[in-house]
C-alpha positions, 0 to 999 in steps of 0.5 A, spaced: 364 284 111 370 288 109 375 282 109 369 279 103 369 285 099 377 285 099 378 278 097 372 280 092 377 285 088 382 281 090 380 275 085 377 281 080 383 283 080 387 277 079 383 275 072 384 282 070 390 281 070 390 274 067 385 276 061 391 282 060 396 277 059 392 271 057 394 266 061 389 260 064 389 261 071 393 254 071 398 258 069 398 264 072 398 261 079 405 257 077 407 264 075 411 268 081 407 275 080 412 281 084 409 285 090 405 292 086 408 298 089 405 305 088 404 307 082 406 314 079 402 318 072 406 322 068 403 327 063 408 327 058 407 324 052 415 321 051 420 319 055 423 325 052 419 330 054 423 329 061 429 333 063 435 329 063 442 328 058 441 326 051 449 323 050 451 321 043 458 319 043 461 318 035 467 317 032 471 321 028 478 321 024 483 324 031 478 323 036 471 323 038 464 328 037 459 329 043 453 330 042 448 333 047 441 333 046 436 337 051 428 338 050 425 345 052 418 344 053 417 352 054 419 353 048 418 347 043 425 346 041 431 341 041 438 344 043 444 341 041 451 341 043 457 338 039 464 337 043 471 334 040 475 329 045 481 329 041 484 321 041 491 324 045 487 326 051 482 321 057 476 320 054 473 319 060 476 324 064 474 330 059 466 326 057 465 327 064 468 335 066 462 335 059 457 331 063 457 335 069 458 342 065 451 340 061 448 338 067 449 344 071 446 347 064 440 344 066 438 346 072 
């Protein structure tokens, strides 16, 4: 009997899922649908409200202006650092001394 109820939900949740997109079930079942994984809930409003790096990276006149942006929930404010990569040094090697140094910051 619980093989039924399975294949039950199984067709409920097809149809669910075809409403949602509104798709007739014809075309549906001509689509390849992925396999569900686990799913995760978040609290969070906004993908900001996660730790993580906020890089900006502008030119300037002789170079390059970095901005890192980094969300305190705990205090409700948005900290930012400005960094200057003058055009006569490796862009990519100084970025990613910044990248590591606020990375460390964070944690």
């Amino acid at each position: 009997m619980n093989w039924f109820k399975k294949m039950i939900i199984g067709w409920v949740r097809e149809d669910w899922e075809n409403a949602s997109t509104g798709l007739t079930s014809m075309e549906a079942n001509s689509l390849i649908k992925p396999r569900r994984g686990l799913s995760v809930q978040s609290n969070s409003d906004s993908i900001d409200g996660h730790a993580g790096l906020n890089i900006t990276v502008m030119s300037a006149i002789g170079g390059k202006i970095i901005t890192f942006r980094h969300y305190d929930r705990r205090k409700d404010d948005t900290n930012y650092r400005h960094y200057v990569i003058p055009d006569e040094l490796d862009f990519e090697r100084e970025l990613g001394k910044m990248i590591t140094m606020e990375s460390i910051r964070q944690a």
